[in-house]
C-alpha positions as CSV (number, residue, x, y, z in Angstrom):
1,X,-29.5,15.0,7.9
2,X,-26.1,15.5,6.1
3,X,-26.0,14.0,2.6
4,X,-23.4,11.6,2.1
5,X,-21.4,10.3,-0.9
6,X,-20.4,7.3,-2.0
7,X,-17.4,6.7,-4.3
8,X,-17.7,4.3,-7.4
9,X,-14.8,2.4,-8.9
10,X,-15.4,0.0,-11.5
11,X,-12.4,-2.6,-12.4
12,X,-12.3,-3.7,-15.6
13,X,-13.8,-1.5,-18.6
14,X,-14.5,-4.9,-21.1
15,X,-18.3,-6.2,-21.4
16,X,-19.0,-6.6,-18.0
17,X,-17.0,-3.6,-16.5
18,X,-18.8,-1.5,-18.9
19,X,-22.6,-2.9,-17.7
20,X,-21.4,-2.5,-14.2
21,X,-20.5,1.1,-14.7
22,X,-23.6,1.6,-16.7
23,X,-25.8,0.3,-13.5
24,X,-23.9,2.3,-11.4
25,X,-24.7,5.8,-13.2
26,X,-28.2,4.8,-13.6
27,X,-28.3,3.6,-9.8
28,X,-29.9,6.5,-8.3
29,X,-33.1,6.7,-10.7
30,X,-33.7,3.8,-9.9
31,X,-32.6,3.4,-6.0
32,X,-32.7,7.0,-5.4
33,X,-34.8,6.7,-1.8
34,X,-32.0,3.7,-0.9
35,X,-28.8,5.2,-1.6
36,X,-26.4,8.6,-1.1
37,X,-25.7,10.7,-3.4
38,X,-23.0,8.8,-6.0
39,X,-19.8,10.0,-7.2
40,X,-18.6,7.8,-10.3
41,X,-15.1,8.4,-9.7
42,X,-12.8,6.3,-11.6
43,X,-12.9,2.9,-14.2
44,X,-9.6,1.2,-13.8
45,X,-8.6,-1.5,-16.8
46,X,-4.7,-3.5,-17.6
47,X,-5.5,-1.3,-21.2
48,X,-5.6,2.2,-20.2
49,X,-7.2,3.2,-23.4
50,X,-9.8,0.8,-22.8
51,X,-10.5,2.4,-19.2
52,X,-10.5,6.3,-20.6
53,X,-12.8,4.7,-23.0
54,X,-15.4,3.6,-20.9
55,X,-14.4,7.1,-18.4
56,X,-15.7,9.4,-21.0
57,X,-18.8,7.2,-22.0
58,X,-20.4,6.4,-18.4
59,X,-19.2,10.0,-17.1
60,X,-16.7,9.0,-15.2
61,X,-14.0,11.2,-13.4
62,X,-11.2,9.7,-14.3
63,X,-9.2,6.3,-15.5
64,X,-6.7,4.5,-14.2
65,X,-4.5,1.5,-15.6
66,X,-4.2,-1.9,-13.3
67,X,-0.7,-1.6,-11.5
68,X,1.3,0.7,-13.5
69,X,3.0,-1.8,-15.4
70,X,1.3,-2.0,-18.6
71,X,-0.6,-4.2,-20.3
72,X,2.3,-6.6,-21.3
73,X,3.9,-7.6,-18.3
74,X,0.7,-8.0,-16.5
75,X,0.3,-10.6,-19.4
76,X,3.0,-11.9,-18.5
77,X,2.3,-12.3,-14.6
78,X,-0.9,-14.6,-15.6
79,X,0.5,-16.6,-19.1
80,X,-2.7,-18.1,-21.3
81,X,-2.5,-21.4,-22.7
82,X,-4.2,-22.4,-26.1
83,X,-6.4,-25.4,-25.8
84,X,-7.0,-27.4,-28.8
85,X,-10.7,-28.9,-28.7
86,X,-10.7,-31.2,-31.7
């Protein structure tokens, strides 16, 4: 039987990016019978130095940054409003 390979992208590289990507490179001690052989191929944040970051932690290949655009105009796609609970 041919071994195959599946490719792992995590998006986002904050708290719970980072915990996925963690699962995923510990996925095969614990699932090895269950699941190919993984490749942990790229983490992908808006803050590329966020994404290398968490790359070069988990042992991933590479990172990549949301749409291109940069951090500040993706920002500014999707403005936050401060709420005032008093």
């Amino acid at each position: 039987m041919t071994q195959e390979t599946l490719s792992v992208a995590v998006i986002g590289a904050g708290m719970a990016g980072r915990t996925h990507a963690d699962g995923w490179r510990q996925a095969n001690t614990v699932f090895a019978s269950e699941l190919p052989r993984l490749r942990l191929a790229t983490i992908a944040d808006a803050y590329l130095p966020f994404a290398q970051a968490a790359a070069r932690d988990y042992g991933y290949e590479k990172a990549a940054s949301g749409n291109g655009r940069g951090a500040s105009q993706s920002r500014q796609a999707c403005p936050v409003r401060k709420t005032s609970y008093r």
